[in-house]
N, C-alpha and C positions, 0 to 999 in steps of 0.2 A: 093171354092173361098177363100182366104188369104182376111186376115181382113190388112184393106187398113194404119192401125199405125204399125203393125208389121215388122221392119227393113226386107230388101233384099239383094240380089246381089248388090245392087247400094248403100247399105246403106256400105255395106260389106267394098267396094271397097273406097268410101270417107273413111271410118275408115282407111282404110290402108295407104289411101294418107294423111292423117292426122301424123298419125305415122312414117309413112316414113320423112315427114319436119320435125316434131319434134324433132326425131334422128339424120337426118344430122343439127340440129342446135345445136345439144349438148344440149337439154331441158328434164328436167325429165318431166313425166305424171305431177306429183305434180307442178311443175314449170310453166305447161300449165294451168295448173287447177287453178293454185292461180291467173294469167293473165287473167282467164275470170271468176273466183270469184265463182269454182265450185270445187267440190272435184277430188282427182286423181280417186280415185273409177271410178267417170264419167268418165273421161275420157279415161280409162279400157275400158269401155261399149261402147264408141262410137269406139273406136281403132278397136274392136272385134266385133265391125258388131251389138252388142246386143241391143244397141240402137240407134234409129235415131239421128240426129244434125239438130235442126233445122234451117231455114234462116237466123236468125239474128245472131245465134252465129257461124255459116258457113261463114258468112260474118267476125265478130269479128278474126275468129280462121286465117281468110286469110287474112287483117291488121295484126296481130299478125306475122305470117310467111313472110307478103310485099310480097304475091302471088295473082293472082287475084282469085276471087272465081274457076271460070274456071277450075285455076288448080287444085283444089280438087275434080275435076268430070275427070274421065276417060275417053281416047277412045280404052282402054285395050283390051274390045270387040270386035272392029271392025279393030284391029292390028291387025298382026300373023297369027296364027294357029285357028282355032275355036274351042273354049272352050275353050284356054288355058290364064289363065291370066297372063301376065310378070311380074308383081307387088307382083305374090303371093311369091316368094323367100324371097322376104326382111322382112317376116312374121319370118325368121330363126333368131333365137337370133346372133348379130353378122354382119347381112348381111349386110348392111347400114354402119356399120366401114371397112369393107370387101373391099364393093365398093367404098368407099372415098380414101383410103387407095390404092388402083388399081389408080382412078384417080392422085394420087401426083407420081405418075411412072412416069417419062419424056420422059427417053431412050426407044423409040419402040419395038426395041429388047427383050429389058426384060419383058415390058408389054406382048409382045407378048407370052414369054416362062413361065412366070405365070401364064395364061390364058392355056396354053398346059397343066403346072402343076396342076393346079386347077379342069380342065376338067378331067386327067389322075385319080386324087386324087376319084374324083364322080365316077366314073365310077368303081373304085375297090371299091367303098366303096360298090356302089349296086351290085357286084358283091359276094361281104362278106355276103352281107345280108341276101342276097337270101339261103344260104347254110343252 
């Protein structure tokens, strides 16, 4: 039996939703950390699943972002594929400018053949790896 303070999958998951706003708001760790009067360190440890966040600064951290709590809770589980979580990407250094960056596309077209590219790009890269 898991001892019931030890972060989880759930704990995993707000980390990353935590991270992920941060990033598309242009905010350092340190930045979040000095807005709830904690170190970046911590906020390291909740990013990375290593420690819990508990309710009231869950609540602070989503004031902070002008998101409701809500959306730092997941339904990544019960989307998709089973197992698989969509959120875990944006974990790649980079991904979160990646996708902002996709979003300011306008033209379709192009969106579209970036998206070809990008795909095209993955696909040999795991193809290289493997050898």
């Amino acid at each position: 039996m898991r001892h019931a303070r030890h972060p989880d999958a759930y704990d995993r998951e707000v980390g990353l939703r935590v991270r992920t706003l941060r990033l598309s708001r242009r905010l350092s760790q340190n930045d979040l950390g000095q807005s709830l009067g904690i170190t970046f360190q911590q906020i390291q440890k909740y990013e990375n699943g290593a420690n819990r966040i508990g309710a009231g600064r869950l609540q602070r951290i989503a004031e902070i972002f002008e998101v409701p709590v809500a959306a730092l809770f997941g339904a990544s589980r019960r989307e998709g594929r089973a197992g698989v979580d969509p959120f875990e990407g944006l974990r790649t250094p980079g991904a979160v400018q990646l996708l902002e960056a996709y979003g300011r596309i306008g033209d379709r077209v192009i969106r579209r053949a970036f998206l070809r590219f990008a795909e095209q790009v993955a696909v040999t890269a795991q193809r290289t790896s493997r050898r």
